[in-house]
C-alpha positions, 0 to 999 in steps of 0.5 A: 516485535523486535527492538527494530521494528517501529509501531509507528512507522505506518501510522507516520505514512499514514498521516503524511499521505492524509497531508498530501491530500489536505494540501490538495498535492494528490487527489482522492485516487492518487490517495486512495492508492498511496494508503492500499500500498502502504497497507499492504506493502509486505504483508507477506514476508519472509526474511529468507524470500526476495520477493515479498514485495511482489507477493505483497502486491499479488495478495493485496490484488488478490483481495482487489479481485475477490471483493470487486473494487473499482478503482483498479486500472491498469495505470494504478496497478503499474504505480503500485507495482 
């Protein structure tokens, strides 16, 4: 870790996706959305590459696939792409 990255930074996401839910802004799917992509929002990353955010996605769908998860539709999947 370098003095730009920020542990906390997830943790902050994390807890203001939790508020929307308490203040009934989103419901459980909508939640449950927001925090996989937060979670997976470049995972793969390399600084050299452009297209993290899409490998990010294709591993985070990847493991959707493999461990049969059920709340993927189509209209999720768009969102997140």
């Amino acid at each position: 870790m370098d003095e730009n990255d920020d542990p906390t930074s997830l943790y902050d996401l994390l807890t203001g996706i939790k508020e929307l839910l308490d203040d009934k802004k989103i419901d459980e799917r909508e939640y449950g959305i927001l925090v996989t992509t937060a979670v997976f929002h470049d995972i793969v990353y390399d600084p050299k590459r452009s297209d993290n955010e899409e490998k990010s996605v294709d591993y985070m769908m990847s493991l959707i696939d493999m461990n049969g998860v059920s709340w993927r539709k189509e209209e999720d999947v768009k969102k997140i792409r």
